[in-house]
C-alpha positions in Angstrom: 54.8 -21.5 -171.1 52.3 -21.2 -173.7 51.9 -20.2 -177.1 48.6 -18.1 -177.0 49.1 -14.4 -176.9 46.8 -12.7 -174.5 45.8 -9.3 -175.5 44.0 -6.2 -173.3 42.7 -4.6 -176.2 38.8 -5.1 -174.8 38.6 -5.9 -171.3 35.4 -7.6 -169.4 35.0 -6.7 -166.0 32.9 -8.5 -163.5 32.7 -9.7 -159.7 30.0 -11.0 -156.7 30.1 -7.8 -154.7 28.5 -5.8 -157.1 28.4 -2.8 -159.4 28.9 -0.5 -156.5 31.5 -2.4 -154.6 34.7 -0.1 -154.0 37.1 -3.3 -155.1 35.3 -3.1 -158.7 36.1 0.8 -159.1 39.7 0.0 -158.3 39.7 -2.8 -160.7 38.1 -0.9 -163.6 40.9 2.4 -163.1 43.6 -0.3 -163.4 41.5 -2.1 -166.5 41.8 2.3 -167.8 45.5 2.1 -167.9 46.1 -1.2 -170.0 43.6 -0.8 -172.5 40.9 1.5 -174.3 38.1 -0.5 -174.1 36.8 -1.2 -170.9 33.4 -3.1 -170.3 32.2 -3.7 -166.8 28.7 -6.1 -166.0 28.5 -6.9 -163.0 25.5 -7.4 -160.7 23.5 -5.3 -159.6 23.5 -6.4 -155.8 26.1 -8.2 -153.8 26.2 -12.4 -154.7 29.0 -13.6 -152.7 28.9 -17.0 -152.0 26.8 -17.7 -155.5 29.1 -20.2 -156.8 29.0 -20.9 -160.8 25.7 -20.3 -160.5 22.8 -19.3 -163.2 19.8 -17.6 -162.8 17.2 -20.0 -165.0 14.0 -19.6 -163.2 13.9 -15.9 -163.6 14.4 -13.7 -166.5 17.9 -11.1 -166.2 17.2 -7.2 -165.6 19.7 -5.2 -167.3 20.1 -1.6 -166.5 22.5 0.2 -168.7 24.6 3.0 -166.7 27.0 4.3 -168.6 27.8 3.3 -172.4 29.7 0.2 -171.8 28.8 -0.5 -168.0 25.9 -2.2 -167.2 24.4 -3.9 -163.8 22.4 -6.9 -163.8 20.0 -8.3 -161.8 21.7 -12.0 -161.6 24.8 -14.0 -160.5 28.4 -13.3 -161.8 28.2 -15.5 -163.8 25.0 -14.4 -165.7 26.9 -11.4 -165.8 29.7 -12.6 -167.9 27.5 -14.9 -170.1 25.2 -12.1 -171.3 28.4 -9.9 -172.0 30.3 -12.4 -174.0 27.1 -14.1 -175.8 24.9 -10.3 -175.9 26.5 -7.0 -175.4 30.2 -8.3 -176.8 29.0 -10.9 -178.8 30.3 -8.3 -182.6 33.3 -7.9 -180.8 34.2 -10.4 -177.9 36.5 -9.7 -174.6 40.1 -10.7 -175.2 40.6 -10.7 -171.2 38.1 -11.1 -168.4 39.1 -9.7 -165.2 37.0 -10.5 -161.8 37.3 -8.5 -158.7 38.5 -6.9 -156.3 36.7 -9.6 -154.1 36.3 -7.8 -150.6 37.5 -11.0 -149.0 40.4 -13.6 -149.5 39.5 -16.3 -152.2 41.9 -19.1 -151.1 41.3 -23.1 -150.4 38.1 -24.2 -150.5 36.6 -21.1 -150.7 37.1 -20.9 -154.6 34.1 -23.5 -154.6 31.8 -21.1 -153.7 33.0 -17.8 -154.8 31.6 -16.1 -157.4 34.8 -13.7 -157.8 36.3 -17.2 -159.0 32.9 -18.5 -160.6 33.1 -15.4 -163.4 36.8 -15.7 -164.2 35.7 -19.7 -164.8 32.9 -18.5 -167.2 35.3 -16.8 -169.1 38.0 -19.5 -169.2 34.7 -21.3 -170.1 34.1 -19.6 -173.4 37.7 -20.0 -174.2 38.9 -16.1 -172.7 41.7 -15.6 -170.9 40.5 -14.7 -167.4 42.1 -13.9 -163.7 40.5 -13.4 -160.8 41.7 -10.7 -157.8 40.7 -10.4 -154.4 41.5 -8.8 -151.4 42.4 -10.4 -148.2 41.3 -8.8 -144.9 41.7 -9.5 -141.0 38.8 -10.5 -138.9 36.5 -8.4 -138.3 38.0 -5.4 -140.0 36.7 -1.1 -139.1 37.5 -1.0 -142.8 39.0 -2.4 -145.8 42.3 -2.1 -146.5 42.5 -2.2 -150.7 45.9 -0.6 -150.4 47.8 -4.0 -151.5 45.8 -4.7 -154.3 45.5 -1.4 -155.2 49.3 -0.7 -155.8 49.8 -4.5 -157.0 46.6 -5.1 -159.3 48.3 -4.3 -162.3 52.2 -5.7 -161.7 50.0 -8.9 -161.2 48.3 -8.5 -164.2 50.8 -7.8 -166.5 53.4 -10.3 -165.1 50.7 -13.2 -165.8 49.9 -11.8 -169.4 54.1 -11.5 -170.2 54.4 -15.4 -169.1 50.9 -16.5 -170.6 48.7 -19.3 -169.3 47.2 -22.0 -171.4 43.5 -22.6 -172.5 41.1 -23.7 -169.8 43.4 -22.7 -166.9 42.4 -19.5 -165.3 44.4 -17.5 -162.7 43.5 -17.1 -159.0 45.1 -13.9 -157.5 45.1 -13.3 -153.8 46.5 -9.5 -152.3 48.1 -10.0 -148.5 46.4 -8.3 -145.7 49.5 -6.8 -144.8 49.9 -2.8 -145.3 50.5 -2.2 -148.9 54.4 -1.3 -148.0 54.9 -4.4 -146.0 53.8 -6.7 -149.7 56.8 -9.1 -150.0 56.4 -9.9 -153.5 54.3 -12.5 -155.8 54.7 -16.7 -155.2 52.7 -19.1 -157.6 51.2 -21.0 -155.6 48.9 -24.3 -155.0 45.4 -24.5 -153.8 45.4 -24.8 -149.7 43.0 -26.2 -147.6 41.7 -25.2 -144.4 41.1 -27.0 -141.1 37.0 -26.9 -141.5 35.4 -26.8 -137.7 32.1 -27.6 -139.6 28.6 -25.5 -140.4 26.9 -23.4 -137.7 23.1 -23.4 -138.7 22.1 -20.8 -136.3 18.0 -20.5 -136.2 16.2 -17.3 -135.2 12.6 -16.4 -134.6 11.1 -13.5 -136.5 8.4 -11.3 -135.1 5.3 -13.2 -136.3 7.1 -16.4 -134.2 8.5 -17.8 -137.2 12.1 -19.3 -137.1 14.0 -18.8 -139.8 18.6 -19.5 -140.5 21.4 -18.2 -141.0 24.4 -20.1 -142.4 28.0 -19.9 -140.5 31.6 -21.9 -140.7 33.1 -22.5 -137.6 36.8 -22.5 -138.8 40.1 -23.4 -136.7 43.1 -22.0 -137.7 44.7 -23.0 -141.2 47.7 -25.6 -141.7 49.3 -24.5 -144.6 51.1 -26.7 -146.5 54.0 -26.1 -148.9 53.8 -23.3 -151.3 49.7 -22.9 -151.0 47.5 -19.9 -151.3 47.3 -19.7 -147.5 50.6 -19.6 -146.6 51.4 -17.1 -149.4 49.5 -14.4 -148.2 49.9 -15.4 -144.4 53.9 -14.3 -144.8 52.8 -11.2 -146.8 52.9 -12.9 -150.4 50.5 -12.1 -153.1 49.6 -15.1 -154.4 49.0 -16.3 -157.8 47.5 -19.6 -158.2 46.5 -21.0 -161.9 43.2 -23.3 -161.6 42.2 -25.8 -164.2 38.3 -26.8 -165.3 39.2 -30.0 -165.6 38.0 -32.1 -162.6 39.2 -35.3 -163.2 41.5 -37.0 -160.2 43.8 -38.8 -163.1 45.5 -40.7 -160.5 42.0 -42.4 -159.1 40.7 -43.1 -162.6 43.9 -45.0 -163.6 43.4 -47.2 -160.5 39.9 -47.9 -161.0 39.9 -48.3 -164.9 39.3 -51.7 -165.5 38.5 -52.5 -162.1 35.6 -51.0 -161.5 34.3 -51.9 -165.1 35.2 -55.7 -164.5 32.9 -55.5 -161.0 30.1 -53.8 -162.7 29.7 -56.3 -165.2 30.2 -59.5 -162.9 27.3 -57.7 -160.8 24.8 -57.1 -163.9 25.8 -60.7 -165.0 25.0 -62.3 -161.3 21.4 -59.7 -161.0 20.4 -61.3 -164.3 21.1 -64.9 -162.8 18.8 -63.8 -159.9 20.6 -61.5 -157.8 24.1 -64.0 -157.3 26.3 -61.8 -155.0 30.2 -61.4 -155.8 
């Protein structure tokens, strides 16, 4: 699929749950068995929901832990900018990995995850990069990492073997199932959900204050064919390449010409005195 050959000699690891989150300790054992040189930045408290996101009002704290694992006060992607750009700058990542997300990344969700948001940053500065997270039910007692535990590095390898061209980074998703109930690994589109809307719930503090908390009411999903949704709702892992490019190629080939044509008529009529179309 593509002629770039991906390497795991040094491996960047980063996520939005933070430096303590269980899903990055699984991530960086797996990251131990594929290569020698494992970094992990990450932050140093949880920043799900912080997007692509950079911190440019406030200065970065960096506390070094360990030799190559550092936590940093600042969004994922802060995390993977200083890495790449500071602390790896002599010698630079050859593969960014992001994760485990506690949490499904699938649909519309990617837009605001920072799991996803780090693994762009990466693509970004030209690195391969994959994002992982792990689905869970509603309301879980605890999380089940079992699935991504036992298929983090089959999904790893299996994208590296089949490669992935530049500025396309990979989206995986681990089913909630039980880890022996995992039916395999589709590639898979980007789903979308049935959105209910925001719920802005407001609360009063104890000096009378009110203050909000952000909620989506959500009805249940309508997967469509081969998505990210349906994937891991029939037990799938799913593995969904993204692209950084925006552009709708199908709208801009409708409006090109049109909309320039209209635009000039209109500048030419508001110079004649504001003559409508």
């Amino acid at each position: 699929m593509s002629d770039r050959r991906i390497s795991t000699e040094r491996i960047l690891i980063s996520n939005d749950d933070g430096i303590h989150s269980p899903g990055l300790s699984i991530l960086e054992e797996i990251a131990g068995h594929l290569s020698d040189e494992v970094w992990v930045v990450a932050p140093e408290f949880e920043q799900s929901g912080a997007g692509h996101s950079l911190s440019l009002s406030q200065p970065l704290r960096v506390r070094r832990l360990e030799e190559r694992r550092f936590a940093i006060r600042g969004t994922p992607t802060d995390c993977v900018m200083f890495a790449i750009n500071h602390l790896m700058r002599e010698r630079r990542p050859t593969l960014v990995l992001s994760g485990i997300n506690r949490g499904g990344n699938l649909a519309e969700d990617i837009t605001y995850s920072g799991t996803v948001a780090a693994a762009m940053e990466g693509t970004l500065a030209g690195i391969p990069s994959i994002a992982l997270s792990q689905c869970i039910r509603p309301r879980p007692e605890r999380t089940n990492w079992e699935p991504a535990r036992r298929c983090t590095r089959a999904a790893i390898e299996s994208a590296i073997a089949c490669g992935w061209p530049e500025g396309v980074l990979i989206n995986v998703n681990f089913p909630s199932c039980p880890a022996e109930e995992v039916r395999g690994l589709k590639v898979t589109a980007q789903g979308r959900r049935d959105l209910g809307g925001l719920i802005v719930e407001e609360r009063v503090d104890t000096r009378g204050i009110p203050y909000y908390w952000f909620g989506l009411s959500r009805t249940p999903g309508t997967p469509g064919l081969d998505t990210d949704l349906k994937a891991v709702r029939e037990g799938f892992v799913s593995l969904t390449p993204l692209h950084l490019d925006l552009t709708h190629e199908a709208t801009r080939r409708a409006l090109e010409g049109r909309v320039e044509e209209r635009f000039a008529a209109a500048c030419d009529g508001s110079a004649e005195g504001g003559k409508k179309l």
